[in-house]
Rosetta silent file (secondary structure, phi, psi, omega in degrees, C-alpha in Angstrom):
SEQUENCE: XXXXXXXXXXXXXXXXXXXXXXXXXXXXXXXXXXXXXXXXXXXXXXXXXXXXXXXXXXXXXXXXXXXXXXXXXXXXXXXXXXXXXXXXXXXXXXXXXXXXXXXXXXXXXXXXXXXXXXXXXXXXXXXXXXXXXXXXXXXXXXXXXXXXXXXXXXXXXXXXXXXXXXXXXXXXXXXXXXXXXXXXXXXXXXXXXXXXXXXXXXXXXXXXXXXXXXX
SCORE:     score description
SCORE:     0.000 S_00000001
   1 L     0.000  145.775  154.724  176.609  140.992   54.508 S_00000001
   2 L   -52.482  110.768  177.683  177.091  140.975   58.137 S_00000001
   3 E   163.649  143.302  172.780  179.255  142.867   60.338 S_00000001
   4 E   -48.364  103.675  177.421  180.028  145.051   63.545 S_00000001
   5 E  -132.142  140.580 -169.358  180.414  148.639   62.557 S_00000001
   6 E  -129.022  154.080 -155.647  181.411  151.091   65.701 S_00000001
   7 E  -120.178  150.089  175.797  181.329  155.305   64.606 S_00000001
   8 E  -124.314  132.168  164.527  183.834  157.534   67.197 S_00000001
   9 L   -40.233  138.354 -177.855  183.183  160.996   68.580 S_00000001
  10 L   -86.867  -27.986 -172.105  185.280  163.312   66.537 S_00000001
  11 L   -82.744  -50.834 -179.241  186.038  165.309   69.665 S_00000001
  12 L   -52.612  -73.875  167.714  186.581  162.396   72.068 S_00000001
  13 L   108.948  -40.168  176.479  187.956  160.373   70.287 S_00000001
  14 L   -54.242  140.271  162.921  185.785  157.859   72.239 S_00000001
  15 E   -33.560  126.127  162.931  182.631  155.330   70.610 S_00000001
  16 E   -73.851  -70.118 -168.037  179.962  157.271   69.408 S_00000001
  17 E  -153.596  168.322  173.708  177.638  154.587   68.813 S_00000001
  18 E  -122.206   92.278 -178.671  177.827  150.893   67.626 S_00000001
  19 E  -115.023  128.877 -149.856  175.537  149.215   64.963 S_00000001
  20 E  -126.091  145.709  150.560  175.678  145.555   64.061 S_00000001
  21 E  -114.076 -150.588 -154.854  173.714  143.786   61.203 S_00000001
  22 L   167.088  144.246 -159.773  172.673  140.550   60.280 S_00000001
  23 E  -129.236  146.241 -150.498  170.890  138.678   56.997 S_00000001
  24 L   -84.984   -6.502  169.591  167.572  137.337   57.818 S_00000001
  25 L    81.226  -26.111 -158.790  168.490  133.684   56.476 S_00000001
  26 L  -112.621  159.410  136.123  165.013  133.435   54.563 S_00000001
  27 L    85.121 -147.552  140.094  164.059  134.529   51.145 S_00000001
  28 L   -18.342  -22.031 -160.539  166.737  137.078   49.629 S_00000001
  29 L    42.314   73.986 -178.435  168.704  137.041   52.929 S_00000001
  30 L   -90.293  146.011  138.363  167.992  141.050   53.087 S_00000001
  31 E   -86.334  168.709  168.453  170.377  142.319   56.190 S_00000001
  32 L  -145.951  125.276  175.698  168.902  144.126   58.721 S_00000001
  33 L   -49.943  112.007 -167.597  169.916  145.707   62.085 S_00000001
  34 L  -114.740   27.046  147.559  169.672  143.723   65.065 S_00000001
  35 E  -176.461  146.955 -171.834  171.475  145.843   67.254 S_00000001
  36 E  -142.284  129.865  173.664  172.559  149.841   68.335 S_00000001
  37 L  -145.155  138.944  170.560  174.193  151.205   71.135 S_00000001
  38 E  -130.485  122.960  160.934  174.431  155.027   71.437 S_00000001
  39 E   -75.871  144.093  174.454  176.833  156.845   73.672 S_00000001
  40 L  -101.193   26.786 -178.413  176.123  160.330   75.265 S_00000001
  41 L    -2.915  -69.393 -146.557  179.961  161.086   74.518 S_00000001
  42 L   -80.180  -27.468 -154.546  179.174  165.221   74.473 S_00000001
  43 L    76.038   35.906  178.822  176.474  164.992   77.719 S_00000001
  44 L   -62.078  -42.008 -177.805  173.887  165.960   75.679 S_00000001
  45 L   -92.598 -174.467  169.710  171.309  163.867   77.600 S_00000001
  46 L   -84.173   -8.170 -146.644  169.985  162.529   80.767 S_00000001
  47 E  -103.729  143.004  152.527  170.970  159.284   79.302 S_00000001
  48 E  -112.576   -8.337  162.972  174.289  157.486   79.033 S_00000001
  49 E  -135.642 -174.664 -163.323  173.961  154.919   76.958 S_00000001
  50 E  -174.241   85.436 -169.380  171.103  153.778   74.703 S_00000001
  51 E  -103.462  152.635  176.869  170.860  150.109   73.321 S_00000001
  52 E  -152.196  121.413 -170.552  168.354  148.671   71.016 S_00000001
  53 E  -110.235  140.294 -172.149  168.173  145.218   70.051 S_00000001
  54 E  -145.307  154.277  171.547  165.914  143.576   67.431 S_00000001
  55 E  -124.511 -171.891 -154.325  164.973  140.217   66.280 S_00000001
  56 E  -119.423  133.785  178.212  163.738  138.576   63.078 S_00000001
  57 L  -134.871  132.489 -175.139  159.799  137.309   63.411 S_00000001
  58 L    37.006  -94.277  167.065  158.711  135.463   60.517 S_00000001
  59 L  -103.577  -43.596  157.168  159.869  137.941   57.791 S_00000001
  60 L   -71.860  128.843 -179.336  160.325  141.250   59.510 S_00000001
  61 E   -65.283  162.744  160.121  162.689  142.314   61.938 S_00000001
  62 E  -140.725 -175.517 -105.454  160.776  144.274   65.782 S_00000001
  63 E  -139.098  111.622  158.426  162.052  145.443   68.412 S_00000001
  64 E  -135.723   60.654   87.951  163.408  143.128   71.148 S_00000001
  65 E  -159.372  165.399  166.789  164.350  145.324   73.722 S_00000001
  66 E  -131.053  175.032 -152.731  165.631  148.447   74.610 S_00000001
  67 E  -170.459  106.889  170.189  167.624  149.345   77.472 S_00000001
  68 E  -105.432  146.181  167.642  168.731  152.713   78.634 S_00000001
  69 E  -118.992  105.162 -142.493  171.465  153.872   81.343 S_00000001
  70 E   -79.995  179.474 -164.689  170.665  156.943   82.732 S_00000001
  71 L   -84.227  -32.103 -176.128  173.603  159.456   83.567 S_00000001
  72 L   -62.269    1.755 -151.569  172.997  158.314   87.805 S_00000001
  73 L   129.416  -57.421 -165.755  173.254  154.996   87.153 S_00000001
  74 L   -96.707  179.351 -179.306  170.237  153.091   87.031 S_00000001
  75 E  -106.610  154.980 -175.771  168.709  151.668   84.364 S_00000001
  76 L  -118.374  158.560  137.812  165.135  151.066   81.971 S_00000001
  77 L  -130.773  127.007  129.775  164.701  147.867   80.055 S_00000001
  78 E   -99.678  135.625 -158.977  161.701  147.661   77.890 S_00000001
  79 L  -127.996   62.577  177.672  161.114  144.338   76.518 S_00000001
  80 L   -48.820  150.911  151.127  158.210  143.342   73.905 S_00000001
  81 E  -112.193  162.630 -172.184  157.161  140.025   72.984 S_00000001
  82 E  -135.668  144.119 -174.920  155.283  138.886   70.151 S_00000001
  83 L  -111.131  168.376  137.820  152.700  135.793   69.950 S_00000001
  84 L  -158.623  110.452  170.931  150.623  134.431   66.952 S_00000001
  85 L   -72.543   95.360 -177.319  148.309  131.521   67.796 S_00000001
  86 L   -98.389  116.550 -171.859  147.209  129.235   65.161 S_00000001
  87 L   101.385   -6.907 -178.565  143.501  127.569   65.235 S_00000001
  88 L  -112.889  157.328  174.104  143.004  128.762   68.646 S_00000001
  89 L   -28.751  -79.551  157.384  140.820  131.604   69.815 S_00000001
  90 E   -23.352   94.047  131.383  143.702  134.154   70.366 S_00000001
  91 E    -2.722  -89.461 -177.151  144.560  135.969   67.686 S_00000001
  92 E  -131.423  155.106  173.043  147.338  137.956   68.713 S_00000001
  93 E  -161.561  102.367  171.189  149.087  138.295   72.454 S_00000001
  94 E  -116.622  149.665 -176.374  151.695  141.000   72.478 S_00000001
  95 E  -137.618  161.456  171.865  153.024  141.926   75.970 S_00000001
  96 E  -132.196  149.962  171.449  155.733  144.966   77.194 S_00000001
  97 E  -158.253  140.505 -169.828  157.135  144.760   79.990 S_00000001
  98 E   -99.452   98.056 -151.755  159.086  147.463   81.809 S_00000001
  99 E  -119.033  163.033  179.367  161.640  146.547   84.073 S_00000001
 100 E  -121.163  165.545  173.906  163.677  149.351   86.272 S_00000001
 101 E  -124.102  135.602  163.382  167.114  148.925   88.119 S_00000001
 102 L   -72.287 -161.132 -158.013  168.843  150.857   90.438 S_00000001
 103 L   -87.232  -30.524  176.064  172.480  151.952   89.908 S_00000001
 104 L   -94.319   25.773 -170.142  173.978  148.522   91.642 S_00000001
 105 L    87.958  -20.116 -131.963  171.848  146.162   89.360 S_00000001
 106 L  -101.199  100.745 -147.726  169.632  145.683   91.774 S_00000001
 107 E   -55.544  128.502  168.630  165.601  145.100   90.040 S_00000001
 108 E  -107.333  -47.943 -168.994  163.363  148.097   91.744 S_00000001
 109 E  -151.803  165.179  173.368  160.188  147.540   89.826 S_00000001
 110 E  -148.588  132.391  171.049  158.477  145.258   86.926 S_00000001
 111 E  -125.791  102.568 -178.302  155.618  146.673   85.176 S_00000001
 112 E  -105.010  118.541  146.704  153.709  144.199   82.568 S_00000001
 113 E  -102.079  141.900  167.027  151.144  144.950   79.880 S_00000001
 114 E   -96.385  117.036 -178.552  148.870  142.282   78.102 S_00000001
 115 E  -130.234  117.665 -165.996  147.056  143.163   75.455 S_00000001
 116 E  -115.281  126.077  162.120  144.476  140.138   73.968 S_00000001
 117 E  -137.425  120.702  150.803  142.350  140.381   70.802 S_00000001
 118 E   -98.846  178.554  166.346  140.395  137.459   69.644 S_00000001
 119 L   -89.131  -76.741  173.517  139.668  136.664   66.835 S_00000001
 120 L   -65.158  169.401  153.178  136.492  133.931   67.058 S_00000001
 121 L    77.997 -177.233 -177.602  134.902  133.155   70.148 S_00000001
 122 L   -56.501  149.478 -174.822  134.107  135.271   73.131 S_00000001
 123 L  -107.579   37.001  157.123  134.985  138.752   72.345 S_00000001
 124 L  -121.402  119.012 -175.257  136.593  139.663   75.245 S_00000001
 125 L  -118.375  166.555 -148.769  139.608  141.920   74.910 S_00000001
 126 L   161.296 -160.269 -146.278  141.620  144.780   76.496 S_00000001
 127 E  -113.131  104.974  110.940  144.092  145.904   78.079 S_00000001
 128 E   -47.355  134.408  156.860  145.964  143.701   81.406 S_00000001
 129 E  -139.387  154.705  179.025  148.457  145.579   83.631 S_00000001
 130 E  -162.728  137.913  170.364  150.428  144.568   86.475 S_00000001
 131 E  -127.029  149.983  165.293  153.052  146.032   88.683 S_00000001
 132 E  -121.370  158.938  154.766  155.838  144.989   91.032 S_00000001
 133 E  -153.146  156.998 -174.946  158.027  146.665   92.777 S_00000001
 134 E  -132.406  179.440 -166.793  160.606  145.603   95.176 S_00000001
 135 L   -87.451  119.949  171.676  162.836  146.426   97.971 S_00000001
 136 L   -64.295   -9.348 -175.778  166.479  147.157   96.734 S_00000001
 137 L  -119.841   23.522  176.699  168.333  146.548   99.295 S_00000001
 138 L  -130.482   -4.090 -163.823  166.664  143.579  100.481 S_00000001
 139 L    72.962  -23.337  163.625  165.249  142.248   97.453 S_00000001
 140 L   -41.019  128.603  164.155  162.239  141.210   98.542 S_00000001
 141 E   -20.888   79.388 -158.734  158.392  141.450   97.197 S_00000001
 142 E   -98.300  -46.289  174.476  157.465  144.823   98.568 S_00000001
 143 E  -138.781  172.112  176.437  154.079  145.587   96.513 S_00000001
 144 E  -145.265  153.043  168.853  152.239  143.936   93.275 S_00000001
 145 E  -117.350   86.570 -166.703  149.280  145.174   91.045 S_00000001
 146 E  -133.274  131.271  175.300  147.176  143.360   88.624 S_00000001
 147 E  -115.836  135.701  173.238  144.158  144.345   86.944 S_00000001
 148 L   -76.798  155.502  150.862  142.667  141.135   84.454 S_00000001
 149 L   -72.261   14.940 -171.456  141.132  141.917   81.449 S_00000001
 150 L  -115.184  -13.123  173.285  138.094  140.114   82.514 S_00000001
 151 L   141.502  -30.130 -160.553  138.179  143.016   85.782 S_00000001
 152 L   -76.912  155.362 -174.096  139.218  141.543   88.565 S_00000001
 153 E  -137.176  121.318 -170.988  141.853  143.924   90.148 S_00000001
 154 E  -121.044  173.755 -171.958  144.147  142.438   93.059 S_00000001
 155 E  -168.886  140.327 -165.229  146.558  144.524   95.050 S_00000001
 156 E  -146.827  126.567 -166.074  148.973  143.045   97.699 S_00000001
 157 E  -117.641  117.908  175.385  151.143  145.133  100.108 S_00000001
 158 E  -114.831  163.716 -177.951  154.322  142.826  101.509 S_00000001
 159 L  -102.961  111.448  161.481  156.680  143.762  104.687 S_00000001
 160 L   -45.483  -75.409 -166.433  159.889  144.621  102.528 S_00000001
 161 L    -9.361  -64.479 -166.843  161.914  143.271  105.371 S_00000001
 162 L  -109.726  -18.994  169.055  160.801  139.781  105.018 S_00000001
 163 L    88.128   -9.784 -179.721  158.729  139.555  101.800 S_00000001
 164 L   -77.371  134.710 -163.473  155.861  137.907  103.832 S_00000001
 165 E   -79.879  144.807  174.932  152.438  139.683  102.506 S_00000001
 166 E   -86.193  -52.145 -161.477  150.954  142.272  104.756 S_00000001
 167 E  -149.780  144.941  165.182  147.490  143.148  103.361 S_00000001
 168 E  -138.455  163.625  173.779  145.685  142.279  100.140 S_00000001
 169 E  -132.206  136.155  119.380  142.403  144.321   98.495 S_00000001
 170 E  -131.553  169.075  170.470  140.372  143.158   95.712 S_00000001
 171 E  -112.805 -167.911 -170.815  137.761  143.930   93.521 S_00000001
 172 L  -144.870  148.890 -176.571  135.792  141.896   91.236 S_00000001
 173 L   -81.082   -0.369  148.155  134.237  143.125   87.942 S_00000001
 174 L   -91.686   12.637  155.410  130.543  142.464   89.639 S_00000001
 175 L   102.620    0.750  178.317  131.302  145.001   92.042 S_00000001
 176 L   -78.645  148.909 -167.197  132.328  142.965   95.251 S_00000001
 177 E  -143.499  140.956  162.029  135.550  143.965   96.792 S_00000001
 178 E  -120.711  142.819  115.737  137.289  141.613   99.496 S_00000001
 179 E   -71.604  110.206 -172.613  139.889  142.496  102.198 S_00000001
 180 E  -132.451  124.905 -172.821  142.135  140.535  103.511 S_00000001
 181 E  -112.173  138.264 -175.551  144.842  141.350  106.319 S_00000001
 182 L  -148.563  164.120 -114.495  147.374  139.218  107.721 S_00000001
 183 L   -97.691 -168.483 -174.253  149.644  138.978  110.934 S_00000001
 184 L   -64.898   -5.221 -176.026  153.501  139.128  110.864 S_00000001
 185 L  -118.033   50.551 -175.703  154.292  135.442  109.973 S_00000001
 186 L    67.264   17.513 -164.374  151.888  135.417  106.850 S_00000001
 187 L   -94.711  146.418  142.550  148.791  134.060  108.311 S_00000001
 188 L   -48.151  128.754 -168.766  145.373  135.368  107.102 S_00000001
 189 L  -133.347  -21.705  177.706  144.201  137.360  110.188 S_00000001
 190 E  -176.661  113.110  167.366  140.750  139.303  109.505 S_00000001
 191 E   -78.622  138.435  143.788  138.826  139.022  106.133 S_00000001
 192 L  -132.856   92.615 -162.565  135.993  141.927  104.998 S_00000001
 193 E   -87.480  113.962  174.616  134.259  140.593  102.344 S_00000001
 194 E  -100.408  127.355 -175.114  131.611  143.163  100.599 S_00000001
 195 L  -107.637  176.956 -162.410  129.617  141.296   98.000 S_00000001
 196 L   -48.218  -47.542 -157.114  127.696  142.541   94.912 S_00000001
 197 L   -82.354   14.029 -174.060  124.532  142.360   96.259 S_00000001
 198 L   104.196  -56.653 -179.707  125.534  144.757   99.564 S_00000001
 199 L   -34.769  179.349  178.548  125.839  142.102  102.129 S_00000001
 200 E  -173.667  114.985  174.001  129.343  142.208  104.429 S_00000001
 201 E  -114.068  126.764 -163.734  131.025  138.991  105.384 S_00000001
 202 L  -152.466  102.001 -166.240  133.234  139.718  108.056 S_00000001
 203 L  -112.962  131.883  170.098  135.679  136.854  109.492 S_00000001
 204 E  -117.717  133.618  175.738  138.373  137.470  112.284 S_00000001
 205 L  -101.127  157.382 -170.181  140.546  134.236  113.043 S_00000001
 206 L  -104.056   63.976 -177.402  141.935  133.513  116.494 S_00000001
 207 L   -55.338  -31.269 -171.952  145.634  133.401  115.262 S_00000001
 208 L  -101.171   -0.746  173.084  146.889  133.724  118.818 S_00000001
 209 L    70.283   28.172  171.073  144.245  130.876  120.705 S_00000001
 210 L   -86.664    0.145 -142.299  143.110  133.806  122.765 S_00000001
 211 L  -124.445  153.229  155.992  139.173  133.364  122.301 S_00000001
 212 L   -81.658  171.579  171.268  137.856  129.833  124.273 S_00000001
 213 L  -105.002  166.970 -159.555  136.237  127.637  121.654 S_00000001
 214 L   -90.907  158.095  166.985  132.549  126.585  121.655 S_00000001
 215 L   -60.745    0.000    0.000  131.090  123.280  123.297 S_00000001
């Protein structure tokens, strides 16, 4: 059986909490819970609400997101996904991803992990992470983070204002790191590329036609 069931603060008078279930359709049709919301009725917490949602994967229900509202306002969402790959290299691919809000809805940061195991095949696995974060009141691209699991690590700095990238660094997992900065309409404006072996490649472009040109 099926069915909504919401619990009330004895004091309050108000919703405690809410928990709804749901019968998995397969097999037996077992129910299970696919969703909870908790109230901070008394102010016990930092928190003011508390939701947790779940879905049915193959036979077992997990976890498909959770969502908190703090007592200011903003908001948490954590969101897993779940993969399974059949015949191909990839095992497994599970990812979380963390997103935050301020108090008017308004998306302040996304944080993503990847986590790869094969099975067959090249053996390489780890860990990915990558962050965003943005400008709230403009909305806009302000910085990003991503390290691969193969090494490479990129980093990107944007003008909040306008969302147009300021600066980027990376590094490479043979030890080479490039920098590249660029002018106020986006343009690439002066590269310093250090490469594994020590060398330093170092390009400035003439964004503004200020240099003469060559015969």
């Amino acid at each position: 059986m099926s069915g909504t069931i919401t619990v009330y603060d004895d004091d309050t008078g108000q919703p405690d909490y809410v928990y709804r279930t749901a019968l998995s359709g397969i097999s037996s049709d077992f129910p299970y819970t696919s969703y909870l919301l908790d109230y901070d009725q008394r102010d016990e917490n930092t928190w003011a609400t508390y939701e947790i949602s779940y879905g049915l994967y193959g036979f077992y229900p997990a976890l498909d997101s959770v969502r908190i509202t703090w007592d200011d306002g903003s908001v948490t969402l954590w969101e897993p996904s779940y993969a399974f790959a059949i015949g191909g290299n990839v095992g497994a691919v599970a990812s979380q991803t963390y997103t935050t809000f301020d108090a008017q809805g308004r998306t302040e940061s996304v944080v993503v992990f990847v986590e790869r195991n094969y099975a067959v095949g090249p053996q390489l696995s780890g860990l990915a992470y990558s962050q965003t974060e943005y400008d709230p009141a403009t909305g806009n691209l302000d910085y990003s983070y991503v390290r691969h699991i193969e090494g490479l690590i990129e980093a990107k700095d944007f003008n909040a204002a306008t969302g147009v990238i300021d600066y980027a660094y990376s590094v490479f997992a043979n030890g080479r790191t490039l920098a590249q900065d660029y002018d106020a309409q986006g343009r690439l404006d002066y590269v310093v590329d250090r490469l594994a072996d020590g060398r330093m490649i170092v390009t400035d472009y003439d964004l503004l036609n200020q240099h003469a040109s060559g015969p």
